[in-house]
C-alpha positions as CSV (number, residue, x, y, z in Angstrom):
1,X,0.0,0.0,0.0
2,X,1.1,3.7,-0.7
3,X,1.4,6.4,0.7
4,X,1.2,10.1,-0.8
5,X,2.8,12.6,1.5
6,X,2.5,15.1,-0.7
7,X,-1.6,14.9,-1.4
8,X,-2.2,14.2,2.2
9,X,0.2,17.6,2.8
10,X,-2.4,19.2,0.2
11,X,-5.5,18.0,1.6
12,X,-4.6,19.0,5.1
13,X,-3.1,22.1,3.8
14,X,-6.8,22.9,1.8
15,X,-8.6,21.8,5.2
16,X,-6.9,24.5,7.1
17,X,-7.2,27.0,4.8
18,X,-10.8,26.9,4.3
19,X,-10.9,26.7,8.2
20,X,-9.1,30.1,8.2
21,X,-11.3,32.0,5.6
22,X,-14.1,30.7,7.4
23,X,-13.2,32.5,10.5
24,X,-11.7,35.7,8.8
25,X,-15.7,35.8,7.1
26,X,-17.2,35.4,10.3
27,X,-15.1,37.9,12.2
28,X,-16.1,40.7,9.3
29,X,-19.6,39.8,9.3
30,X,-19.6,40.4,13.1
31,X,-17.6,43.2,12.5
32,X,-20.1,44.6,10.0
33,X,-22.8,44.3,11.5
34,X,-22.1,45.5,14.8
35,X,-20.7,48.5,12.5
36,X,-24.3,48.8,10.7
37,X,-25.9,49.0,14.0
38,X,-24.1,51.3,15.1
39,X,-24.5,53.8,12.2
40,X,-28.2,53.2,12.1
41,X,-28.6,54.2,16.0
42,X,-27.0,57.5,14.6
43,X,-28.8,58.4,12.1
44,X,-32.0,57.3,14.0
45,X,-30.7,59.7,16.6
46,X,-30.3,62.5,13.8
47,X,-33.4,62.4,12.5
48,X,-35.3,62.5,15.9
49,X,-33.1,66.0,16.6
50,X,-35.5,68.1,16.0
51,X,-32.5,71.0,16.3
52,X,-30.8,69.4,13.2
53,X,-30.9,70.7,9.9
54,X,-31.4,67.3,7.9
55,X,-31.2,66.1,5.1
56,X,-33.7,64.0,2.8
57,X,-33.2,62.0,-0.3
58,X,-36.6,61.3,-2.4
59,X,-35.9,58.9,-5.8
60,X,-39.1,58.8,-8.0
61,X,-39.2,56.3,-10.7
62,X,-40.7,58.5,-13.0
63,X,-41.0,62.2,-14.2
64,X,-44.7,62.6,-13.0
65,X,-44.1,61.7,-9.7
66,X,-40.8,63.4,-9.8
67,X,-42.3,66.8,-10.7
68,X,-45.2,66.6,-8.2
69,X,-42.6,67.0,-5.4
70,X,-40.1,69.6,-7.1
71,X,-43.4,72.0,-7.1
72,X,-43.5,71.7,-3.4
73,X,-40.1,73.5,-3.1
74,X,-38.6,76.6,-2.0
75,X,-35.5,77.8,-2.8
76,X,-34.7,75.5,-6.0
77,X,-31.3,74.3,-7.4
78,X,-31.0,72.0,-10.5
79,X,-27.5,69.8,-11.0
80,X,-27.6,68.2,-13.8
81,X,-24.0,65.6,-14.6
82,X,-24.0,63.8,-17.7
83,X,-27.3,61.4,-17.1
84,X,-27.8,62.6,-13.7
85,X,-30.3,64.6,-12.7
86,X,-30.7,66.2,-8.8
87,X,-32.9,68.9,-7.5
88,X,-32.2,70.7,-4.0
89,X,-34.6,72.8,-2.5
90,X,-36.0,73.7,1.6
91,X,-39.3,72.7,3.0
92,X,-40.2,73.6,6.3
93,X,-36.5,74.4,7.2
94,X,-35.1,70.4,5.5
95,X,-33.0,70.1,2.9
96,X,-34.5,67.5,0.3
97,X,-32.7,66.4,-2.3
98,X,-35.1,64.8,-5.6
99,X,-34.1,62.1,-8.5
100,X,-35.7,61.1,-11.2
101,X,-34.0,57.4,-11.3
102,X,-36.1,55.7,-13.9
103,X,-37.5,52.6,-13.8
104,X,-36.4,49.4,-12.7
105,X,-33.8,47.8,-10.0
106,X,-30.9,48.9,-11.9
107,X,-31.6,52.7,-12.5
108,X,-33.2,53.0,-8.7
109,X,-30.0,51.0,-7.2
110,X,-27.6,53.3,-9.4
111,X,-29.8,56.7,-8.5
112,X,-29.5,55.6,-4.8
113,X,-25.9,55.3,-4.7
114,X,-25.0,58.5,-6.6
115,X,-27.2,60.5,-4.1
116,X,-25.7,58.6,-0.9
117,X,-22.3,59.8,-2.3
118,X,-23.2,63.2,-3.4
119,X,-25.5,64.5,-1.1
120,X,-24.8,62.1,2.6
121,X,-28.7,62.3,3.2
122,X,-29.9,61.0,6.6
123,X,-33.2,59.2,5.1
124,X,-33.8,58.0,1.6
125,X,-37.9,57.9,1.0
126,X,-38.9,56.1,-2.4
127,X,-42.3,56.9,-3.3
128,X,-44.5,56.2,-6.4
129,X,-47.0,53.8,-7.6
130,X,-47.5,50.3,-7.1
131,X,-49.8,47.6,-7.7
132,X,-52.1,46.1,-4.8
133,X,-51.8,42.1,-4.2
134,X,-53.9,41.6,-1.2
135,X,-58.0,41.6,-1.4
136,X,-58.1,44.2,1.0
137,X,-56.3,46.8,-1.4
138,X,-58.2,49.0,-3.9
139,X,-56.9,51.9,-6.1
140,X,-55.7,54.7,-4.6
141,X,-54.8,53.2,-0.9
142,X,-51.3,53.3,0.4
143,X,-48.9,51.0,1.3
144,X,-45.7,52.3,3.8
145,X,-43.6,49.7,3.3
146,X,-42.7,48.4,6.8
147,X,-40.1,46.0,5.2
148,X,-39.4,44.8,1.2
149,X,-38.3,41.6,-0.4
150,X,-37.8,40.5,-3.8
151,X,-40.1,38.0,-5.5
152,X,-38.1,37.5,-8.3
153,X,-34.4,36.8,-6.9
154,X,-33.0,32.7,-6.7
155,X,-29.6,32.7,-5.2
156,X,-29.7,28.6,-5.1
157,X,-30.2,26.2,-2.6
158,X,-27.8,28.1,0.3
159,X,-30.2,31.0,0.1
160,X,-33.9,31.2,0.4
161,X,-35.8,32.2,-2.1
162,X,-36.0,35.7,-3.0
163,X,-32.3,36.2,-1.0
164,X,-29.3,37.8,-2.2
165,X,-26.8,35.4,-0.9
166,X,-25.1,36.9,2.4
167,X,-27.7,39.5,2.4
168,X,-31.3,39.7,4.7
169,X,-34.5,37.9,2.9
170,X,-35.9,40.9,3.9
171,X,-35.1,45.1,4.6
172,X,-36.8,46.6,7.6
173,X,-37.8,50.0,6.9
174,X,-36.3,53.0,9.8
175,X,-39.0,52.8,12.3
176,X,-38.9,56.8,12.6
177,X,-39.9,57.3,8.9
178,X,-42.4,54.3,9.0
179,X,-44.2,56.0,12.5
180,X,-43.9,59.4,9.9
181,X,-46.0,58.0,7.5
182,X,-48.2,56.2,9.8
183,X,-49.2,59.2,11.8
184,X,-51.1,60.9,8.4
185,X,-54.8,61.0,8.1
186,X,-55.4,61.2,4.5
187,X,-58.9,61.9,3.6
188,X,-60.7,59.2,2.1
189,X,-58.0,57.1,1.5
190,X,-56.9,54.0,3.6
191,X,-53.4,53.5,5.2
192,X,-51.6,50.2,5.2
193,X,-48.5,48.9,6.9
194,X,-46.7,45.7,5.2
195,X,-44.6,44.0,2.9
196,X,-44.0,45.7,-0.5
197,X,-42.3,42.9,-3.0
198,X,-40.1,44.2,-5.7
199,X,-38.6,43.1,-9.0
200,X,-38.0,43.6,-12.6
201,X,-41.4,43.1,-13.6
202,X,-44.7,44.6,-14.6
203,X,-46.9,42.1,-12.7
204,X,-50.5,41.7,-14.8
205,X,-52.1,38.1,-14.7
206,X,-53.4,36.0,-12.4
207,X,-50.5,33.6,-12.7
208,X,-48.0,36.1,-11.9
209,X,-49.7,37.1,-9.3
210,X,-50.1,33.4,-7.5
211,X,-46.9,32.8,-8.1
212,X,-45.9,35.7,-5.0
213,X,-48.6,35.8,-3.3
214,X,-47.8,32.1,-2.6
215,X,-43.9,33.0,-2.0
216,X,-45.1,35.8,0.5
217,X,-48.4,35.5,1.5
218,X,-48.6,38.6,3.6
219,X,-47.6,40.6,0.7
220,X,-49.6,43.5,-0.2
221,X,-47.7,45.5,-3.0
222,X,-45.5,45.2,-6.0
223,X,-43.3,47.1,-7.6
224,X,-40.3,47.5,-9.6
225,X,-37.9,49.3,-7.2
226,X,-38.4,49.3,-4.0
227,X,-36.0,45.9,-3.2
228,X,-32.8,47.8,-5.3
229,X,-33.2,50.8,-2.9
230,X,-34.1,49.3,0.1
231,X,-30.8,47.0,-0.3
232,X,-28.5,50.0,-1.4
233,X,-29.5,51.9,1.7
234,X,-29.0,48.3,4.1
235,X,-25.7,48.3,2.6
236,X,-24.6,52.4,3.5
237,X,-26.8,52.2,6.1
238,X,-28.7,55.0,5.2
239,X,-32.7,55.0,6.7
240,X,-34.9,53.9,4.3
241,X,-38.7,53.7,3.9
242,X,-41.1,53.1,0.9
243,X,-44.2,54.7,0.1
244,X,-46.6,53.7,-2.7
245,X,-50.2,54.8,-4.1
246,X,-51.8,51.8,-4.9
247,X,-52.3,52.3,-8.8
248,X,-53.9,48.7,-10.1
249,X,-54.7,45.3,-8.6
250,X,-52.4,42.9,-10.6
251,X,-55.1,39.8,-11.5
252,X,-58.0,42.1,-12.0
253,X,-60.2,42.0,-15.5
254,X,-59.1,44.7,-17.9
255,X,-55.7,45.3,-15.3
256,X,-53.5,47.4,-17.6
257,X,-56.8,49.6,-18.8
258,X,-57.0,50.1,-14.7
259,X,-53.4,51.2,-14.5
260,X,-53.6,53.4,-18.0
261,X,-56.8,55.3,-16.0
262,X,-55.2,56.0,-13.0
263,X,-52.6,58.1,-14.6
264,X,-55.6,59.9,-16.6
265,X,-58.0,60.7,-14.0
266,X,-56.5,60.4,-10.4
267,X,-52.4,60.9,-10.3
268,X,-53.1,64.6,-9.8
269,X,-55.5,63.7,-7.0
270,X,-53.4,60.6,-5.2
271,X,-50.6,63.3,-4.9
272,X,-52.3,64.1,-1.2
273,X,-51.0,61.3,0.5
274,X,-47.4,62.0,-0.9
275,X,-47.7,65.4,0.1
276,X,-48.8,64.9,3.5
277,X,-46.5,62.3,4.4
278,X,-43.4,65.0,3.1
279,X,-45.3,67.2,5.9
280,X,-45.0,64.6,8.4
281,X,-41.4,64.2,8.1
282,X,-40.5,67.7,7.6
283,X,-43.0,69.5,10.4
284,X,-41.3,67.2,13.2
């Protein structure tokens, strides 16, 4: 019988090693994440000093949501670098800062991380339109997303589904913003609290719809960006919430006609809730 030195040298060799990236992963995970929680007590600390001049990031998907909120400004300043797009302006003695991203988890993720780096803002709000999944939604409720998952990300079997490997399955919104938006009374429209699932798709039949609602059956919105901002802002830790108008029930007979008529007859009108929730977080 023989005997290989030199493999058994390898092996043990490849054993050890994968012992010692093991630990060294653990030890930054720990690391990071003690780090996280230690950034998000600050800014959650900042944003309930009601002496501090703050700042907020607001990423739209698209222009008519966009310029909704630019009218609401005082003191206006457009910056404009190559694609990107930014207005500043003050309301009620804040700093916001608006992009138009565009839509989809790309543009939103790359819109996040160009305001994070330009602008430092202590809250990023995401508002827009999204489509209602749960029977107890109807066009033109609202939906503060108290946390977001994808329904449309498979990492494999050493994830679970709709997990970025290494990453949460799903991204708690900053309970400060989320007890913002929660304390509106818009008139005669009805105020939810759950999970908004996100991904690169327009969600219309029945099928599609089945398909999530079995993945997440709590799940009470979709939408196409929420899950790229909500994971850009986990990773700077920057507070994050998301806020959508229920525009169309995915499923529903005649579904894209429904979503087509919302932007005709009550965008203008939905803009309330969007309005008031800016005054909630700017008023404190």
């Amino acid at each position: 019988m023989s005997f290989d030195r030199n493999s058994t040298t390898q092996t043990t060799l490849s054993h050890n090693l994968s012992s010692i990236i093991g630990i060294v992963l653990k030890f930054f995970v720990f690391h990071f994440n003690i780090h996280q929680k230690f950034i998000n007590f600050a800014h959650e600390a900042r944003l309930n000093d009601k002496t501090n001049t703050m700042t907020i990031a607001i990423i739209n998907a698209m222009h008519k949501e966009h310029e909704q909120i630019v009218a609401l400004l005082s003191d206006v300043k457009h910056t404009s670098d190559g694609r990107f797009s930014f207005v500043e302006g003050e309301l009620h003695g804040k700093h916001l800062v608006l992009m138009e991203s565009g839509i989809g988890k790309v543009n939103a993720a790359v819109g996040a991380v160009e305001l994070i780096h330009r602008y430092h803002p202590d809250a990023l709000i995401n508002t827009g339109v999204a489509g209602g999944i749960d029977s107890k939604l109807s066009v033109m409720d609202v939906v503060a997303g108290s946390r977001v998952a994808y329904h449309d990300v498979d990492c494999g079997p050493e994830s679970e589904l709709g997990q970025v490997q290494g990453l949460p399955l799903y991204y708690e919104a900053a309970p400060s913003l989320l007890q913002a938006a929660l304390s509106i009374e818009p008139e005669e429209i009805h105020l939810h609290s759950g999970l908004i699932c996100s991904g690169d798709q327009f969600i219309t039949d029945r099928t599609q719809l089945n398909r999530i609602k079995k993945r997440y059956p709590d799940g009470l919105a979709v939408d196409m960006e929420s899950g790229a901002l909500s994971q850009v802002c986990y990773l700077y830790s920057v507070p994050f919430l998301s806020f959508r108008i229920i525009s169309d029930t995915p499923g529903a007979e005649k579904h894209f006609d429904q979503y087509q008529n919302f932007w005709e007859t009550m965008a203008d009108r939905s803009f309330g809730v969007t309005k008031a929730l800016l005054e909630a977080l700017t008023n404190n």
